[in-house]
N, C-alpha and C positions, 0 to 999 in steps of 0.2 A: 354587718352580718346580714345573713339573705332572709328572710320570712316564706316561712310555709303557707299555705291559704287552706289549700286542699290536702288530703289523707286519703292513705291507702293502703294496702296490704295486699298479700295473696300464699298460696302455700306451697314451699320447697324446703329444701336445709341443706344440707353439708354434701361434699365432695365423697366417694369411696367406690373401690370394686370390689369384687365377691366371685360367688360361685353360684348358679343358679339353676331354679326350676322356674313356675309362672302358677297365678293364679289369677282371681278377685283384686281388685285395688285396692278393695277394703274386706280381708277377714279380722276376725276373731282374733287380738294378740293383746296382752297386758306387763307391764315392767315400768320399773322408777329407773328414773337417773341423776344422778347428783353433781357429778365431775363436769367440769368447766367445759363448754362448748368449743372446738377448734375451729375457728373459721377459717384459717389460714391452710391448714390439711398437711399431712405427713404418712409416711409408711412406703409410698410406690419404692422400689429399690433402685428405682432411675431418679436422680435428682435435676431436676431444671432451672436453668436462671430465669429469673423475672426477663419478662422478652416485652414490659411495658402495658400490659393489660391484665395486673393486679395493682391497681391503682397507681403506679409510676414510681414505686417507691423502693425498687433495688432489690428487694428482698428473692432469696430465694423461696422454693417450696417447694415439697411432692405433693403425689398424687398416692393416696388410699388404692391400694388393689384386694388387701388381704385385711380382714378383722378377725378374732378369736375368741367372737361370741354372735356368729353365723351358724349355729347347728339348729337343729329340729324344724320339723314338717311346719310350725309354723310361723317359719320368717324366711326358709329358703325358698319359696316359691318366688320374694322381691332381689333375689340376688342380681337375675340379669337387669330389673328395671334399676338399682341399686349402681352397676360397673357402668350402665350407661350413662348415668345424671355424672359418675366418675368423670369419664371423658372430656368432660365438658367444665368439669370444676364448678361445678355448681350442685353437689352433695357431698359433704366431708364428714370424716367422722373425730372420734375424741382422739386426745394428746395420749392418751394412754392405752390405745392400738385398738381400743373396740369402739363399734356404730351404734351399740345400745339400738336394737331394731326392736325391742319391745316399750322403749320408755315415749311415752307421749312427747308428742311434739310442740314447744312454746312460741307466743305469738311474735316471739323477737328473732328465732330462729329460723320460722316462716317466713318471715320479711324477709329476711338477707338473703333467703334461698331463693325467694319470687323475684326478686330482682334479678339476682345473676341469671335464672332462668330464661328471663327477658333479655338478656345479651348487655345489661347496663352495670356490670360490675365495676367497671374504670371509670365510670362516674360517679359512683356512689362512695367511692375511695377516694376522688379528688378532694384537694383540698378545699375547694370553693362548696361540694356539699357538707365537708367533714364540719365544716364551722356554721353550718346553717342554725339559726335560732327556732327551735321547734316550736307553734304555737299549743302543740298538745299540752293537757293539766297536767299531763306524768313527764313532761319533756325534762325537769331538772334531775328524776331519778334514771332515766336513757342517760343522761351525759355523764351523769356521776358514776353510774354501775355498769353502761353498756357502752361506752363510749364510741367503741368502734364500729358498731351501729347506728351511728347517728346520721350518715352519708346516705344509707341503706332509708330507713324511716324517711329523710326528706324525698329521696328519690320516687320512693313508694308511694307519695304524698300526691308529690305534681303529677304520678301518672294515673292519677284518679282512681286507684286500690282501696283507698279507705269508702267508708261511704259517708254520706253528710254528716251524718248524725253522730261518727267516731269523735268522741270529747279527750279520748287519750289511746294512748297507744296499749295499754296491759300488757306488757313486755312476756309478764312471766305466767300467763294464763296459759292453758293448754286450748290450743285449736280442734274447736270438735269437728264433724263431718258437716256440717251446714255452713259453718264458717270459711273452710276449707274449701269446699267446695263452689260456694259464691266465689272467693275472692281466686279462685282459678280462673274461673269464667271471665271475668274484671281482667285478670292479665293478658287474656287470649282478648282483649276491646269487643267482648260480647255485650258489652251493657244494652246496647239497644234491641237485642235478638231477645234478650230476656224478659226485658219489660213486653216485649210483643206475646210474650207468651205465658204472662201472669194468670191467665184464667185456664191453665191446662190444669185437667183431673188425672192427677198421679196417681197411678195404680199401686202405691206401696203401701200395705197394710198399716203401716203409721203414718200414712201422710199429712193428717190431722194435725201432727204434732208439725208441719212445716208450717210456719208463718206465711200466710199468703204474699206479702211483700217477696217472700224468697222463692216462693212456688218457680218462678220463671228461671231462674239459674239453675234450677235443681235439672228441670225439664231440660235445658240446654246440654248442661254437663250430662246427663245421660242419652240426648240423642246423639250427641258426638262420642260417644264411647270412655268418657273420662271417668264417670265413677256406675258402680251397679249396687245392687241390693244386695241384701244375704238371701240366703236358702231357704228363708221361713219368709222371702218378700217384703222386709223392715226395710228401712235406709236407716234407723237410730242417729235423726238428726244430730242428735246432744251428746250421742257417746268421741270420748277422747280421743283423735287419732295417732295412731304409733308412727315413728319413723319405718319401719317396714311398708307400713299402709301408704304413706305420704311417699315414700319411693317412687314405689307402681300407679298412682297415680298425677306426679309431677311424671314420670317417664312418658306415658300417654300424653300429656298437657305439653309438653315438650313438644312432642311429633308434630302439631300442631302448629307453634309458633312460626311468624317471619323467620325467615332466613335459618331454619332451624336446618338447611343441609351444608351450613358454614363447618369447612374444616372434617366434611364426611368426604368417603368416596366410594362407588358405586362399581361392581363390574363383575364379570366374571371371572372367575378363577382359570388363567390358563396352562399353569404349570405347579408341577409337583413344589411344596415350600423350601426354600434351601437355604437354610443361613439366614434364615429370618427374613427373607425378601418376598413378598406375596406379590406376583404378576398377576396386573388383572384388564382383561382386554372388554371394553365400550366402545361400539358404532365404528366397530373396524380401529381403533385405537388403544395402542397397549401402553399401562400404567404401572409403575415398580412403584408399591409400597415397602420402605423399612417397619418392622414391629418390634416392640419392645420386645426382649425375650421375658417378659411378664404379661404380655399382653391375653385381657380376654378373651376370650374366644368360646364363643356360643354355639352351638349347632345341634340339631334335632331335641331340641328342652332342654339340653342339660352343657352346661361347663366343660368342653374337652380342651386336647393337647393342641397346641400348633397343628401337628404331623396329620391331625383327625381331620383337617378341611382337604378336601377333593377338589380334583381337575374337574368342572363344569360347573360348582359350586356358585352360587350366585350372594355375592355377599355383601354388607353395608358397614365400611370402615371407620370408625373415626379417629382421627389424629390432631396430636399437639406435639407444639413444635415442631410437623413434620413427622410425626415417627405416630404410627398405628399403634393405640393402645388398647382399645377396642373393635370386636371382628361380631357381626352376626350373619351367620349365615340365613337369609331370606329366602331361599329354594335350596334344597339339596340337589345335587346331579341324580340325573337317575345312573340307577348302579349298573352298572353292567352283569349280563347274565350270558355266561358261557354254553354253547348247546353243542352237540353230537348227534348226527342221524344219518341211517346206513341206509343205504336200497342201490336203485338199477337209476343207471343214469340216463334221464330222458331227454333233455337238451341240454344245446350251450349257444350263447350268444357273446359275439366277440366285438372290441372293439380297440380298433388299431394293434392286433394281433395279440391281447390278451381278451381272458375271459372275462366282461363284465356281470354274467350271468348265469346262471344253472339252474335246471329242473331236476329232482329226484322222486323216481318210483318208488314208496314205501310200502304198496300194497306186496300182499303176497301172491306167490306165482297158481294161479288158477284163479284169483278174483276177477268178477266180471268188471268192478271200477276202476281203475287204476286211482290209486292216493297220489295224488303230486302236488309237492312241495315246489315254490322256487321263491329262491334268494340271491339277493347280489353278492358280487364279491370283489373284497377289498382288492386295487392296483395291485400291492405288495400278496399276492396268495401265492402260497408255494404249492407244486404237486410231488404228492412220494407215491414213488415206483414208476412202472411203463406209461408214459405221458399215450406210448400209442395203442393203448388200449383204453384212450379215454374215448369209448366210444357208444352208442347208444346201447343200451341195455345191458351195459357191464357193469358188477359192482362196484360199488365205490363210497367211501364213507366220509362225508365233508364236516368240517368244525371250525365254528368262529363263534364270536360275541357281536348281541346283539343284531340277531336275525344278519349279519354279515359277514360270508364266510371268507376265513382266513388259509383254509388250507383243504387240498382236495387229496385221498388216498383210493388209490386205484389196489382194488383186491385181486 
């Protein structure tokens, strides 16, 4: 059997998707949970075969899209960071359909989560770590009670997550925000940026309460944008982090990671959605995404329909097995705005016997200034009425979108 030397940890947890707003990584939320942790995940209404990178071992699984104890102002603000860690299989939630986003989060559930986060799930399910002999004090109670964790701990081990001084793993402790937070840092291999940065004066009204050993991860994770304070400017080293909280903040710590745009894809939106097919056109090259017809889909803060993404939409996919499970949109298009305006028609510019161009007079008749407008116009512009009185200083009233006129009317 293999032997651990070194320990580690860091904080994630389970598979799921949702419905979302955004907030804080860490507000205000409190809840117990008792029901057995699913590491394995169920609910998405698409089922997949094991395609060999959930430890080798056949099985199938879904994927979490929907739970039915995602209501209230304070746990849906982690819904999108929640569908994203989805994507990726590395936050799942319980065998009995809910993610419990208010119940604290335990140091054995973190572990499994910080691993897979790291991209090392099929190895912490191989059989060569499954049988690893743990040096930790607690290691006979891991094999006895958590067995299926025990791949997850050795792997967490060698990639130097624990810190020296860890004598046992506390499986079933609850991970506060200083704990949580270090051992993020640890996954992102900041060790050394942190020590560099043990003598910064945090500005958080409780900083006193940070142990100067931790001062430097604290400093790290918030200049890189992973975790922030509350509203009153605390960080509450010591208070329990909820799986809501550890969401939005494993989501951010994700972005982060190596190779963290494995299995995403990037582009614009170039055609209306049909049948679940999302075109999307990069660097002059056009890409057909399949999505589930379950799939998230995020845009302007809030959870909408498929139909809701637009043509010029700029969006960031992620996919398994090929097929789009999750969509955010990263830029909205700008929308189009339809305009009308009448006067006297003061130029035209042609090219290759259509008009690429027009001026209109919108002052009125006795002003010393003339108002003039001009806009291009699209190839495709129709004229309605006598084309041959398109001529200078005759009415006319043109309309198109977006300062591009699509059609000229001769009065």
């Amino acid at each position: 059997m293999k032997r651990v030397l070194k320990q580690a940890v860091v904080t994630t947890m389970t598979l799921a998707m949702v419905v979302g707003g955004a907030a804080s990584a860490f507000a205000d939320s409190k809840g117990k949970g008792n029901d057995k942790w699913n590491d394995r995940g169920n609910g998405w209404k698409t089922e997949s075969k094991n395609n060999g990178n959930n430890g080798g071992n056949g099985n199938k699984f879904n994927i979490i899209i929907n739970f039915n104890d995602l209501n209230g102002g304070d746990v849906e603000w982690a819904l999108k960071n929640i569908a994203s860690l989805a994507s990726k299989r590395v936050f799942e939630g319980y065998e009995d359909g809910t993610f419990k986003p208010r119940s604290t989060v335990s140091r054995i559930e973190a572990i499994t989560a910080a691993v897979r986060l790291m991209g090392l799930r099929e190895q912490a399910e191989s059989q060569a770590e499954m049988s690893t002999d743990l040096n930790f004090k607690d290691a006979d109670k891991i094999e006895k009670q958590y067995p299926w964790a025990v791949g997850y701990v050795a792997v967490a081990a060698e990639n130097d997550l624990f810190s020296e001084a860890d004598a046992s793993v506390q499986p079933e402790k609850a991970a506060d925000r200083l704990w949580a937070t270090t051992l993020l840092v640890k996954a992102l291999k900041l060790d050394a940026e942190a020590k560099a940065k043990m003598n910064t004066k945090l500005t958080f009204k409780d900083a006193d309460q940070i142990p100067a050993g931790s001062v430097g991860y604290v400093a790290v994770a918030v200049e890189r944008g992973l975790v922030n304070g509350f509203e009153n400017n605390t960080f509450r080293p010591n208070e329990p982090v909820t799986r809501a909280q550890l969401a939005a903040l494993l989501d951010r710590t994700s972005d982060q990671m190596p190779d963290q745009e494995q299995n995403v894809v990037t582009g614009t939106v170039a055609a209306a959605v049909t049948g679940n097919a999302l075109v999307l056109t990069k660097g002059g090259t056009s890409t057909t995404v399949a999505l589930d017809p379950n799939a998230f889909i995020f845009r302007n803060g809030v959870r909408v329909a498929l139909g809701a993404i637009q043509v010029g939409d700029e969006v960031r996919v992620k996919t398994f097995n090929n097929v789009g499970i999750y969509v955010e949109v990263t830029k909205m298009a700008t929308p189009a705005v339809d305009f009308t305006v009448s006067g006297r028609l003061y130029s035209l510019e042609w090219n290759q016997g259509k008009i690429s161009k027009i001026g209109v007079n919108t002052a009125v008749y006795g002003s010393t200034t003339p108002t003039l407008q001009y806009y291009n116009v699209d190839p495709n512009y129709t004229v309605i009425g006598n084309a041959a009185l398109l001529v200078y200083d005759h009415n006319i009233e043109v309309k198109g979108r977006n300062q591009v006129v699509t059609s000229i009317e001769i009065k």
